[in-house]
C-alpha positions in Angstrom: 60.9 75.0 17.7 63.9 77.4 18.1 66.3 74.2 18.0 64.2 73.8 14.6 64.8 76.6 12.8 68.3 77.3 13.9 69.5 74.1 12.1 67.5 74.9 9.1 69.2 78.2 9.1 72.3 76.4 9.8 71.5 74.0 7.2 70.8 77.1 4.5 74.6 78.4 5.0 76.2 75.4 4.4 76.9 74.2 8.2 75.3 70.5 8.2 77.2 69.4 11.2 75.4 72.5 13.3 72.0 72.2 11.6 72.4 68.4 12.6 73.8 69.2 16.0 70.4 71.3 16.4 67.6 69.4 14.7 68.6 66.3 17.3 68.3 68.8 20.0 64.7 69.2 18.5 64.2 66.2 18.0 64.9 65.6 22.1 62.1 68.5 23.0 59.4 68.0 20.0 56.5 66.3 20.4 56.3 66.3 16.3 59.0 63.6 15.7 57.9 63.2 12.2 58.8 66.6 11.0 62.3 66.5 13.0 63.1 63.0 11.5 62.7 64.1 7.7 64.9 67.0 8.2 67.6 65.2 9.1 67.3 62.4 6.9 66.9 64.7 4.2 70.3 66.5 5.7 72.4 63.6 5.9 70.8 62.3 2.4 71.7 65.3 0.7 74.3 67.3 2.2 76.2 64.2 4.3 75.8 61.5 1.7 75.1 58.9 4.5 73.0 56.9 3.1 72.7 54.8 6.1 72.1 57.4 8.2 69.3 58.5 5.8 67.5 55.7 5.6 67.4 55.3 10.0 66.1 59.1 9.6 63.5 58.0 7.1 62.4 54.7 8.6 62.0 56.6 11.8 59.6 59.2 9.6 58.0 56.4 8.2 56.5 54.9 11.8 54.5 58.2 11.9 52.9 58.6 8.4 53.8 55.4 7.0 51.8 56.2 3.7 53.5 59.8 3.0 54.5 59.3 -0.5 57.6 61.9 -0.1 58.9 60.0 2.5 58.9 56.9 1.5 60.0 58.5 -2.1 63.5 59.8 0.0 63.8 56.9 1.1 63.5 54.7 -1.8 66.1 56.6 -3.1 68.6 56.6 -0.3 67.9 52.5 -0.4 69.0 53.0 -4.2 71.7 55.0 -3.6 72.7 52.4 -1.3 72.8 49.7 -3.6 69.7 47.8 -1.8 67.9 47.7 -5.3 65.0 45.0 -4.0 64.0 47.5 -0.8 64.4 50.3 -3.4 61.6 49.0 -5.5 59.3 47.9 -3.1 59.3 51.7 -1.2 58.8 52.9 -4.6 55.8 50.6 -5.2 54.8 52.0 -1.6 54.9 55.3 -3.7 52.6 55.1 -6.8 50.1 53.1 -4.2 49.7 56.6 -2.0 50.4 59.1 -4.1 48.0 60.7 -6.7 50.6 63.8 -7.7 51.8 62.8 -11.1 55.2 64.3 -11.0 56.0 62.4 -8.5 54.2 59.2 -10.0 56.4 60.2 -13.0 59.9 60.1 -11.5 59.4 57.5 -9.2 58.4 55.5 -12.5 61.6 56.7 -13.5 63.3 55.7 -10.6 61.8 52.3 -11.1 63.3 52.0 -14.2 66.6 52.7 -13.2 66.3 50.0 -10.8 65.2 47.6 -12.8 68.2 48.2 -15.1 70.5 47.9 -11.9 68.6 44.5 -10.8 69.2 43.4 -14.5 65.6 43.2 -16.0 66.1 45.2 -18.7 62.6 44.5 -20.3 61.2 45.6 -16.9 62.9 48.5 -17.3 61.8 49.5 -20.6 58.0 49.3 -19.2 58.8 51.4 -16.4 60.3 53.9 -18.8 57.1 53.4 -21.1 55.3 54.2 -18.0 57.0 57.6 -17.1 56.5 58.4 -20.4 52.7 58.2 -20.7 52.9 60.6 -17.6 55.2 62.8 -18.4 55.6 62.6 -22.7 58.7 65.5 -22.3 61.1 63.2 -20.5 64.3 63.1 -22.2 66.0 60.8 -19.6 63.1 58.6 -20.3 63.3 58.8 -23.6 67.1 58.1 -23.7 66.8 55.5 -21.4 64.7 53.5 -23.4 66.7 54.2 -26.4 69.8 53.3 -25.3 67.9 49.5 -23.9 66.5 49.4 -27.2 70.3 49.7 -28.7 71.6 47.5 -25.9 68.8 44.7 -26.8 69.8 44.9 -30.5 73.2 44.5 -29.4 72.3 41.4 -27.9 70.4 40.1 -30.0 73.3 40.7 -32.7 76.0 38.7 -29.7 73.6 36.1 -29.8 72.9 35.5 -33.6 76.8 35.9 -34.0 77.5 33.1 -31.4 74.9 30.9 -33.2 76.6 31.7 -36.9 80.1 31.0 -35.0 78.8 27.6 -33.6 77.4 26.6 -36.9 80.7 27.4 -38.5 82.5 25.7 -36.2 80.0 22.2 -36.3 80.5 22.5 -40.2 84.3 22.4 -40.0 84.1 19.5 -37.4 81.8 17.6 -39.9 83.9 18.5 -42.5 87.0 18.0 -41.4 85.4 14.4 -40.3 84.0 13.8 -43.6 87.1 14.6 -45.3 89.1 12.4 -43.3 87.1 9.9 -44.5 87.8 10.6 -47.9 91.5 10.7 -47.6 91.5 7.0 -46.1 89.3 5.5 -48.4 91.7 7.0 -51.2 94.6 5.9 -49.1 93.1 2.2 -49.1 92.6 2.7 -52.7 96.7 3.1 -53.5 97.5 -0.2 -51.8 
């Protein structure tokens, strides 16, 4: 326990390497691995960066309390900071099922937007945004998220009707151009 909260002191004044240093010493002597295994995933997620590292930390968490909404939360996000959208949404699925704390129902539907926009599915997107909203009617980011896929379907929609028009334009010049050759020969055999 003293390994404990000497690297969350160290972790408090900005030393991560120490508080890491000590927490794996904990980690060595505690019989709570749980508790030792979210502190330093939460270190290296937050003060480290490494993602990988995170999610080992997290997984590791996870064999314990493998329902823990917060954990899996963290680690849905270290998966998505990572880049490993699929794994991303499927911890954050893991989320909404055990969790009845609607802030955190809120931003993980949030969350699930974002990675819906990464994976592509920007209609799935705009539900999860929908979503948040019914939860939480004062997100801006929600709110601005699903304005700017509103804009960015328009958008499309105006490529799309543009590429149409431009095909059209382009079939009417072939026929055209087809039909007036015609023309010009039959008045060319009409000369002779």
């Amino acid at each position: 326990s003293i390994y404990k909260n000497i690297g969350l002191c160290m972790k408090e004044i900005g030393n991560a390497d120490l508080a890491i240093k000590f927490l794996k010493r904990f980690e060595e002597v505690s019989p709570d691995k749980e508790d030792v295994y979210v502190y330093l995933a939460d270190l290296t997620y937050t003060d480290i960066k490494d993602n990988k590292k995170a999610i080992e930390y997290y997984e590791k968490a996870k064999e314990t309390d493998g329902n823990n909404a917060l954990i899996n939360y963290n680690l849905a996000n270290a998966y998505y900071r990572k880049g490993e959208y699929d794994k991303a949404m499927e911890t954050y699925k893991t989320v909404l099922n055990n969790t009845q704390d609607s802030n955190l129902k809120s931003v993980t539907l949030y969350n699930m937007g974002n990675t819906s926009y990464r994976n592509q599915d920007t209609d799935l997107a705009l539900d999860y945004y929908k979503e948040c909203l019914k939860i939480n009617s004062s997100d801006i980011y929600a709110k601005h998220n699903i304005e700017f896929l509103q804009q960015e379907q328009q958008q499309n929609k105006d490529n799309i009707n543009l590429d149409i028009l431009i095909l059209k334009v382009t079939i009417f010049k072939d026929i055209y151009n087809s039909e007036l050759k015609k023309i010009f020969k039959f008045l060319k055999k009409k000369e002779i």
